[in-house]
N, C-alpha and C positions, 0 to 999 in steps of 0.2 A: 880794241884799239891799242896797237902799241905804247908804251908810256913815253916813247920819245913822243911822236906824234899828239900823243895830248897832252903833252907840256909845250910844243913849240904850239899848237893853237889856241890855249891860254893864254899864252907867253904875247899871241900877238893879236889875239882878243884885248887883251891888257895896255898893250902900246897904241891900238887903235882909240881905249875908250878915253887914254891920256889924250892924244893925239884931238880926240871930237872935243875935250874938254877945256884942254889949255884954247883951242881956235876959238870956241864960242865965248869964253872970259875976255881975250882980246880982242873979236871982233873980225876973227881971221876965217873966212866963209870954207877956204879953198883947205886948211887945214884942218879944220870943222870935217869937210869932206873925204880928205883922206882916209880921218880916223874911222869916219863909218865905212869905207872901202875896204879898210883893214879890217875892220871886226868882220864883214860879211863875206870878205872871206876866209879866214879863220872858221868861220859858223860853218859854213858850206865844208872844207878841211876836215871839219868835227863831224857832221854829217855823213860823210864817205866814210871817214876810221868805224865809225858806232855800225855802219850798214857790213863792213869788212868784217865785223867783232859778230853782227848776228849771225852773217852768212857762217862763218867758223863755227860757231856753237851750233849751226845745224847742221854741217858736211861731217866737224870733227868735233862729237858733244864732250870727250873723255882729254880733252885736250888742254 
């Protein structure tokens, strides 16, 4: 996985789980929701870099 790419899905792993935390403290459903939106897809984000990173390590091991 490129390092950019897993810092910006952390990056928005991170603003997502703010995001589900500040809505639920206030009581706000629909920012609550966002935030899990953002983390899942950020997850999903993470998932494709790590399957990019396998397939390399099988095409091109010395790389």
């Amino acid at each position: 996985m490129s390092d950019n790419g897993k810092l910006n899905a952390k990056v928005d792993q991170i603003k997502g789980k703010v995001k589900e935390t500040i809505g639920h403290a206030v009581g706000n459903e629909r920012l609550e929701a966002e935030g899990r939106a953002e983390q899942a897809g950020a997850d999903v984000r993470q998932a494709g870099e790590k399957a990019k990173d396998a397939a390399k390590d099988v095409f091109h091991p010395h790389d």
